[in-house]
N, C-alpha and C positions, 0 to 999 in steps of 0.2 A: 142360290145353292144348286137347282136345277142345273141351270147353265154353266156351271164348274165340274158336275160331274156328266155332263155332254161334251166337254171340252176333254175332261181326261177318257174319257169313253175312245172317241174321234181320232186322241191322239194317238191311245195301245193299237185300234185298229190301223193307222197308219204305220206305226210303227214295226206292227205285223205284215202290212203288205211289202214296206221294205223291206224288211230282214229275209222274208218269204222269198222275195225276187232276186237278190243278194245270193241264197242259196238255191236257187235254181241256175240263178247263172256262173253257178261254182262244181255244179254236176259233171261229174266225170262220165265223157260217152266219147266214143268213137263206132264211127258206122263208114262202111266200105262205099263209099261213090261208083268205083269205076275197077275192074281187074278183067287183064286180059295177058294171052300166052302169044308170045312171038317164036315159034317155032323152031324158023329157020336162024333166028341170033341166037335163040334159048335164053329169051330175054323174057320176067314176069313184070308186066305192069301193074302195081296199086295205087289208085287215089283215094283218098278216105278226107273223113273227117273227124277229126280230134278237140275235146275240150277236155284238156286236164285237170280240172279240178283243184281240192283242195291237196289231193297227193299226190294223181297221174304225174310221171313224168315222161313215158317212152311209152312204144308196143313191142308185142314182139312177135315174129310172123311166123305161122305154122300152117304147114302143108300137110295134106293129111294125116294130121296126130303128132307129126313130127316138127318140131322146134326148129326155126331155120334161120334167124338171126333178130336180134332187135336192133330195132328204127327207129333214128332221134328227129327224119324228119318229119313237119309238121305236115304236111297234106297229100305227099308220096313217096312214090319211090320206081327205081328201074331196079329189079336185080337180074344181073345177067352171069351166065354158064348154070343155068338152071334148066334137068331135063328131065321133062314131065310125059308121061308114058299119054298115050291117048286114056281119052273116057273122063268120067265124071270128079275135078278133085274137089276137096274141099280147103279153101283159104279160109285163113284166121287170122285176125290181128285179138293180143288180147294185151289190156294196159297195165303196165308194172308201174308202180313207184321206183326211187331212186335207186335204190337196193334190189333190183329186181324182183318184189316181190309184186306175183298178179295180185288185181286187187277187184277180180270176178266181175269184171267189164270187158266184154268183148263181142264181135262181131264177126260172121264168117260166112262168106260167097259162097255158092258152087259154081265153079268153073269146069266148065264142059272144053276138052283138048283133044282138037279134032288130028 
């Protein structure tokens, strides 16, 4: 009897570390790798990292407060004729689902434009 309910004991806990890691690796995050300004193209570099989750589907980029496009791709991007006054901006990626709605995952650089 012992040993039946140390077998189903063994089994919940495993079946809990599965589920547990199943749902960690279904967490929706994005975090900013790499952003930089090309001046003279008026070119904005981002590389990030994205795991979409159970609903992420896109980001979408914001430049100091202001909303500047969403981005379907996965790990960057170039956007160019973008012009950024000098001094300290603030980049944003922040994750929508399919319908555009955020879904209050986000991440956001300070990029200093010399």
């Amino acid at each position: 009897m012992k040993k039946n309910v140390s077998i189903v004991i063994l089994s919940l806990i495993s079946m809990f570390l599965f589920t547990s890691a199943i749902l960690a690796a279904e967490a929706t995050s994005v975090k900013i790798t790499k952003c930089q300004y090309e001046d003279m193209e008026e070119t904005l570099i981002v590389e990030y990292d994205f795991v979409k989750g159970p609903k992420g589907d896109h980001v979408h980029l914001w430049i100091d407060g202001k909303e500047k496009k969403a981005v379907k791709q996965p790990k960057g991007f170039k956007l160019t004729g973008v012009k950024l006054s000098k001094g300290e901006r603030n980049v944003e990626l922040r994750v929508n689902d399919a319908s555009h709605t955020e879904l209050g995952v986000n991440d956001t650089y300070k990029l200093t434009v010399k």
